[in-house]
C-alpha positions as CSV (number, residue, x, y, z in Angstrom):
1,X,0.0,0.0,0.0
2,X,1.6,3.2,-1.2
3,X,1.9,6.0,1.4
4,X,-0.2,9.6,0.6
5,X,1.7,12.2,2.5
6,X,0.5,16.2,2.5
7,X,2.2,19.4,1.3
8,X,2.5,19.7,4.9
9,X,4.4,16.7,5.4
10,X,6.6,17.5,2.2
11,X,7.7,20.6,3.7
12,X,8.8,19.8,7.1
13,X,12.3,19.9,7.2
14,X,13.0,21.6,3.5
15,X,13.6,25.0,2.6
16,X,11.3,27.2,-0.1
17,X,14.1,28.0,-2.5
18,X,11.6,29.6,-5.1
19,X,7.8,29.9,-5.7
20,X,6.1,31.0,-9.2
21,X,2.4,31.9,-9.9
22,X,0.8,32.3,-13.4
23,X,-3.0,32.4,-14.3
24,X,-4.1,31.7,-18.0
25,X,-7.0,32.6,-19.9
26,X,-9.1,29.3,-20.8
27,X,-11.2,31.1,-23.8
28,X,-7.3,32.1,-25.1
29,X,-6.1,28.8,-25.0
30,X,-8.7,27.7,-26.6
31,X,-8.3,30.3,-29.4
32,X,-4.7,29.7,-29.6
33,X,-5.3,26.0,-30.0
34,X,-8.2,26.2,-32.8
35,X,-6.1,28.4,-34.8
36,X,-2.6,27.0,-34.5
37,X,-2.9,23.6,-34.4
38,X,1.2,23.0,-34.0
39,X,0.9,25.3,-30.6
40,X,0.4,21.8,-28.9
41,X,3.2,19.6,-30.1
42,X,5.0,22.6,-29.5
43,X,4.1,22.8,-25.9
44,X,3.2,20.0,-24.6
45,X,4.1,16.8,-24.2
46,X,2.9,13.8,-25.5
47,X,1.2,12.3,-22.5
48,X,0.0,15.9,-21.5
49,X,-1.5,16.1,-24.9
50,X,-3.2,12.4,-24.5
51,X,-4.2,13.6,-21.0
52,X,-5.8,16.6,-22.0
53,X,-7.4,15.6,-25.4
54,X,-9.7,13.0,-23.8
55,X,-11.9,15.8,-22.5
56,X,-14.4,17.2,-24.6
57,X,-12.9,21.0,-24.2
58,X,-9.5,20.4,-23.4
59,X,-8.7,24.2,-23.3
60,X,-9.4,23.9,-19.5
61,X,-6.3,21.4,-18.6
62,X,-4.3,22.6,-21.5
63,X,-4.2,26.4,-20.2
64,X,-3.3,25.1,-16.8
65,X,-0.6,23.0,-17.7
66,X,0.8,26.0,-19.9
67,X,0.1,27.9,-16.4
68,X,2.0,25.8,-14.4
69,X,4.9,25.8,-17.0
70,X,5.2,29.5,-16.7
71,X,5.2,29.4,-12.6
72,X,8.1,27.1,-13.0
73,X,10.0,29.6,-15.3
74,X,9.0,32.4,-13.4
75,X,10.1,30.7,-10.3
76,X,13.4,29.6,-11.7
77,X,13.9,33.3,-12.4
78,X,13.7,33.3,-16.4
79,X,10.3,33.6,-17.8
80,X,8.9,31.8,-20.9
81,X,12.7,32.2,-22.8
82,X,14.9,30.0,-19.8
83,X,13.9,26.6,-21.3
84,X,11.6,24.6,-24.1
85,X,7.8,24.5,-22.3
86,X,8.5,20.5,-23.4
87,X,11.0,20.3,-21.2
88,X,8.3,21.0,-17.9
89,X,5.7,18.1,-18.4
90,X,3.1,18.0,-15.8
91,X,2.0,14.9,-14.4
92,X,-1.5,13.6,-12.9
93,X,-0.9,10.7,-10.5
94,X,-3.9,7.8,-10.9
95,X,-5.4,9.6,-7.3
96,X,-6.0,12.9,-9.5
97,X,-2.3,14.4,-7.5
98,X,-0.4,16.7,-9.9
99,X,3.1,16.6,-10.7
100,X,6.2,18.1,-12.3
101,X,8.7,16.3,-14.4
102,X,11.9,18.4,-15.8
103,X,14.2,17.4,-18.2
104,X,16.5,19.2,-20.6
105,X,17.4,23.2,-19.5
106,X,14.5,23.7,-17.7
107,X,15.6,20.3,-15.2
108,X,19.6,21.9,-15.5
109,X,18.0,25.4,-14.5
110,X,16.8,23.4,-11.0
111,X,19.9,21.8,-10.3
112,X,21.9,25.0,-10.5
113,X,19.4,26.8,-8.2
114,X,19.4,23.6,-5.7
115,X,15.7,22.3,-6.0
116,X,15.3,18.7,-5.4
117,X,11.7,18.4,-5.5
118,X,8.3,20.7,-6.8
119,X,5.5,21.2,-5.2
120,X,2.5,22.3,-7.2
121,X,-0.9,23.5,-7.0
122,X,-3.5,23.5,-10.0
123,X,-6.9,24.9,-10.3
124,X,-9.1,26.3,-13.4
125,X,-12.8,27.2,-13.8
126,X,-14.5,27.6,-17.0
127,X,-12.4,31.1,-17.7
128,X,-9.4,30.8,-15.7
129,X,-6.6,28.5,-15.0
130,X,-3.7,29.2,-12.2
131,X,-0.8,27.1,-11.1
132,X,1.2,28.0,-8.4
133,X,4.5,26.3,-7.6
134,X,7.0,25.7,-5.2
135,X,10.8,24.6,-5.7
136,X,12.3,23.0,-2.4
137,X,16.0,22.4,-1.6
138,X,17.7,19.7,0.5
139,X,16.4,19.4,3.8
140,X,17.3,22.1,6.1
């Protein structure tokens, strides 16, 4: 039986070593992805794109993800430029827990700053998606 533990519990002991916030438009994603239809391969991964196109209106999880991408640049201190939005992938664990995966610049851009682990936060309504995240450092 695989443990659940809380954000609490994930923080005891670590220190915050950045934190980035974005919020995205939903009916802009949508437009975005209606008429560039290359925006999403060039964006997101495979298995975010397989995650997100299995909903009737998958402007909702798409604008999040690209939300959460851009709290991870922003907290990483670069904006959209620092790495290829490919190279963040969020992940949804079977329970419906989110995730982050870096690989490429954006995971190199981590390791120089020190974080070891994200923690990260997704929400969206109908018009609005935000992602805030967290970049913790070795335990304290």
């Amino acid at each position: 039986m695989a443990s659940h533990t809380t954000w609490t519990e994930r923080l005891v002991g670590r220190r915050v070593l950045c934190v980035g916030t974005d919020l995205a438009d939903v009916a802009e994603m949508r437009g975005v992805l209606a008429r560039r239809p290359a925006f999403g391969a060039k964006v997101f991964t495979k298995a975010e794109r397989a995650y997100c196109d299995i909903m009737k209106d998958p402007a909702e999880r798409y604008a999040v993800r690209f939300a959460a991408k851009e709290a991870v640049l922003k907290a990483l201190g670069t904006g959209l430029a620092g790495a290829p939005l490919t190279d963040i992938e969020v992940r949804r664990a079977p329970e419906g827990e989110p995730s982050l995966h870096l690989t490429g610049r954006a995971a190199a851009l981590a390791e120089a700053a020190g974080v070891r682990t994200w923690l990260i936060s997704l929400t969206h309504t109908a018009t609005q998606a935000h992602a805030m995240v967290a970049g913790l450092g070795d335990e304290a």
